[in-house]
C-alpha positions as CSV (number, residue, x, y, z in Angstrom):
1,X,-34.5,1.8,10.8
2,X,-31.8,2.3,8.2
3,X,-28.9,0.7,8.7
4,X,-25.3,1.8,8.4
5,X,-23.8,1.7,5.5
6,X,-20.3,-0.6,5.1
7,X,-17.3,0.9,3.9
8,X,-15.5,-0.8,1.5
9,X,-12.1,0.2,2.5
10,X,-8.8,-0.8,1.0
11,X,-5.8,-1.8,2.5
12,X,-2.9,-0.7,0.8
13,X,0.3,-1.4,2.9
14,X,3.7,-1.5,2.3
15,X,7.2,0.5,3.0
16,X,6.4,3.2,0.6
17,X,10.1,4.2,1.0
18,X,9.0,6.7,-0.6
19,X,5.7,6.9,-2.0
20,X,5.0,7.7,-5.4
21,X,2.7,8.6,-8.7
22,X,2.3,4.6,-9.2
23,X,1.2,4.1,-6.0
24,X,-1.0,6.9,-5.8
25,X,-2.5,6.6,-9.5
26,X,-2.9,2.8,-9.1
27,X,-5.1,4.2,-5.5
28,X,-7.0,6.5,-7.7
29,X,-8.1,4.0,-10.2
30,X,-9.5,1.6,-7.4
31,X,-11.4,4.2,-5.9
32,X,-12.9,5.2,-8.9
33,X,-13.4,2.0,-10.8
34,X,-13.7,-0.8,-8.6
35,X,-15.7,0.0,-6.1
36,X,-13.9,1.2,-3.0
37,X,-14.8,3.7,-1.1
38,X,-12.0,5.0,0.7
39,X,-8.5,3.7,0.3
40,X,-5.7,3.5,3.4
41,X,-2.3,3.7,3.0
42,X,-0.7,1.5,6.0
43,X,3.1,2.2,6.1
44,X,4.9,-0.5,7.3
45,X,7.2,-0.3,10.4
46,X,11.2,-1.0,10.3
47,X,11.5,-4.0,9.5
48,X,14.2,-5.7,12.2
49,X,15.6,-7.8,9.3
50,X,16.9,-4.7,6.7
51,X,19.0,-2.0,7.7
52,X,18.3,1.5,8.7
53,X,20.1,2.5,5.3
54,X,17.5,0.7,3.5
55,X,14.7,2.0,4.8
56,X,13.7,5.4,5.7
57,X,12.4,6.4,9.2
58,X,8.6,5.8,10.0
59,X,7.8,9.0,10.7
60,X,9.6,10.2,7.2
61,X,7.6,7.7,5.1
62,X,4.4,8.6,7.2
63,X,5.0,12.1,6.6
64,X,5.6,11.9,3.1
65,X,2.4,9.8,2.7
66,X,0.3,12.4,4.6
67,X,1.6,15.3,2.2
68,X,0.7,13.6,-1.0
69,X,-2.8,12.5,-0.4
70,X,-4.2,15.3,1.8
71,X,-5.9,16.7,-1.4
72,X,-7.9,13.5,-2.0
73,X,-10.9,13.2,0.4
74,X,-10.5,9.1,-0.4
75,X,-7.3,8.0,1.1
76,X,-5.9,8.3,4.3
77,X,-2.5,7.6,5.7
78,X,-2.3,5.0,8.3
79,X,0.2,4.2,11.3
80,X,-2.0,1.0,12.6
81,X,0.9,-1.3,11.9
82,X,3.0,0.9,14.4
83,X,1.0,0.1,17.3
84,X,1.4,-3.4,16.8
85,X,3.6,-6.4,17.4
86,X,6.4,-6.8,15.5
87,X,7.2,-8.4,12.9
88,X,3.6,-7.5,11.5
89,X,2.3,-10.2,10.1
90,X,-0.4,-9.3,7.2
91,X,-2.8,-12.1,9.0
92,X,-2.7,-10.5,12.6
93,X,-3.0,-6.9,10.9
94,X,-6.1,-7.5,9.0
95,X,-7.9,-9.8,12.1
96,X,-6.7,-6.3,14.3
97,X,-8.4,-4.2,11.5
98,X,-11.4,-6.0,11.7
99,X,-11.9,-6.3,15.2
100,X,-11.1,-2.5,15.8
101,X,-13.8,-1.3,12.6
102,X,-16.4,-3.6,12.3
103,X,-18.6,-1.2,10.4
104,X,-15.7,-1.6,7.5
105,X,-15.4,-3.9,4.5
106,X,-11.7,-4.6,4.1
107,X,-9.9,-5.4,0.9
108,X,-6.4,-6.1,1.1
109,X,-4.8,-4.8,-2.3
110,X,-1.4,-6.5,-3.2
111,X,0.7,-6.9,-6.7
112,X,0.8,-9.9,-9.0
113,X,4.6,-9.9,-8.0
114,X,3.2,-10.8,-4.3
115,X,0.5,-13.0,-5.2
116,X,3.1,-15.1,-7.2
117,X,4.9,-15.8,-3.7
118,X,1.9,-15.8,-1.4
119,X,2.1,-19.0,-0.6
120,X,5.3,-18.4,1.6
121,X,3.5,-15.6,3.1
122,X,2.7,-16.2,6.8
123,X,-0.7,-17.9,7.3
124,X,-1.1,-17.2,3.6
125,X,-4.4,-19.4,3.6
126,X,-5.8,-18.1,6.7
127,X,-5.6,-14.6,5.3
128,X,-7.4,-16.1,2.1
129,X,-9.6,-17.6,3.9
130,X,-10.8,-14.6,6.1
131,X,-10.3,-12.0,4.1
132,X,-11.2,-10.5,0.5
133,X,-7.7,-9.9,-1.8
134,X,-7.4,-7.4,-4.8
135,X,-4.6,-8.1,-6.9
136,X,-3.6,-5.1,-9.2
137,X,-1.1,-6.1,-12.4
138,X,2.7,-6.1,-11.7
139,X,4.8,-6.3,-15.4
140,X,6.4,-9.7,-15.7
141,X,3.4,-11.3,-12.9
142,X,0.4,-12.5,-15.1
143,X,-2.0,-14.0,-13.1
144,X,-4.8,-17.0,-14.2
145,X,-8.0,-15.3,-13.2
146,X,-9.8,-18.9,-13.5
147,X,-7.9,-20.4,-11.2
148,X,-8.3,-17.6,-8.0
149,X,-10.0,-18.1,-5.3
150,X,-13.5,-17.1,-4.2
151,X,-12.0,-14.3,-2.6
152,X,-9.5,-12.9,-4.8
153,X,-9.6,-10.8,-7.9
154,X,-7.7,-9.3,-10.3
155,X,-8.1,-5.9,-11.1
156,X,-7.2,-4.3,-14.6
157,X,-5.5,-1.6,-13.9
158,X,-2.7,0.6,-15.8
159,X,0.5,-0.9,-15.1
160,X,2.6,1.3,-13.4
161,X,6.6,0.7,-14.0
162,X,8.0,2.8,-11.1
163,X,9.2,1.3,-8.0
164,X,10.8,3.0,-4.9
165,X,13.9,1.4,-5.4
166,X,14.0,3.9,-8.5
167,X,13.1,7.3,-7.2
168,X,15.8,6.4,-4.0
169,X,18.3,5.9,-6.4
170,X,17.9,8.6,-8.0
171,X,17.8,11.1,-5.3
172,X,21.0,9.6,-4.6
173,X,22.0,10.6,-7.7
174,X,21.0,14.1,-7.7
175,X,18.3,13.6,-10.2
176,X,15.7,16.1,-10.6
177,X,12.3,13.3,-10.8
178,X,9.9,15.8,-9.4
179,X,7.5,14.7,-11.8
180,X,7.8,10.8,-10.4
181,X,6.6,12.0,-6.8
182,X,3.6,14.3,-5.5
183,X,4.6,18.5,-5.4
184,X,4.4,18.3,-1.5
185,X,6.4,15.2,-1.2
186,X,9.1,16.6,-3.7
187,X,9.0,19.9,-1.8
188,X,9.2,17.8,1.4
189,X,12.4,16.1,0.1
190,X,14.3,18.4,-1.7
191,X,13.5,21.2,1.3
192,X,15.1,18.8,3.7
193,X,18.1,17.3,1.4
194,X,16.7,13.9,2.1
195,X,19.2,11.2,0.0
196,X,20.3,7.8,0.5
């Protein structure tokens, strides 16, 4: 009887407010050299604590995800976080992931920035514990590969400079940075005048 294979699938989550070439290059590169097969990108929900001005609508920064990987058979654009208690913890999200696909190998994928501060992270040892981490290279975050544990590695991937923050600042500024953001997602954007 041959048994079923297990997908390694990554969990890539944050606000992506909005998502861009880093994020979807640095997806790219795991797929294709480090072994995953398929790669979700889990938006975050509103976060009670920022402000709406911060932070785009859900549906926006789903939308806008959906548009720039549909030509990628590897990723796929995730609202699990939306059907779940808030705040979203990481720890409850990844035990809900794992109860709901058993027949999936989850890595959670987070930046050197993150893993500097994970200790203040909710249940930050728990998620350790249960779970297997990929840590991807943030500038300014080097992280001591000898001293990870069992479950974490660091990848050695491109570093990628751009952060949201950026590309929202300058659409506010009238800036013309298709090249920063997936065609569709630019078309998406500029069809719809969408500006902080």
């Amino acid at each position: 009887m041959n048994q079923v294979k297990t997908r390694k699938t990554g969990i890539f989550s944050g606000s992506f407010n909005p998502i861009h070439i880093g994020h979807l290059a640095l997806a790219n590169y795991l797929c294709e050299y480090e072994g995953l097969d398929e790669i979700w990108f889990m938006v975050s929900p509103q976060n009670p604590l920022k402000t709406k001005v911060e932070l785009w609508s859900d549906e926006l920064r789903l939308q806008l995800v959906e548009l720039s990987i549909s030509d990628y058979p590897r990723f796929r654009a995730s609202d699990f976080e939306f059907h779940l208690p808030r705040p979203s913890y990481s720890v409850y999200t990844l035990e809900k992931l794992r109860e709901t696909y058993p027949n999936r190998e989850f890595y959670f994928i987070i930046g050197s920035d993150n893993w500097e501060r994970f200790g203040r992270w909710y249940q930050s040892e728990r998620i350790i514990k249960e779970n297997q981490l990929l840590i991807y290279p943030r500038p300014g975050f080097p992280v001591k590969e000898e001293d990870l544990p069992e479950t974490v590695r660091l990848v050695h991937s491109p570093v990628f400079e751009i952060s949201s923050t950026f590309i929202r600042e300058a659409l506010s500024a009238g800036k013309d940075i298709r090249y920063f953001l997936h065609p569709r997602a630019w078309e998406a954007i500029k069809k719809d005048n969408i500006r902080l």
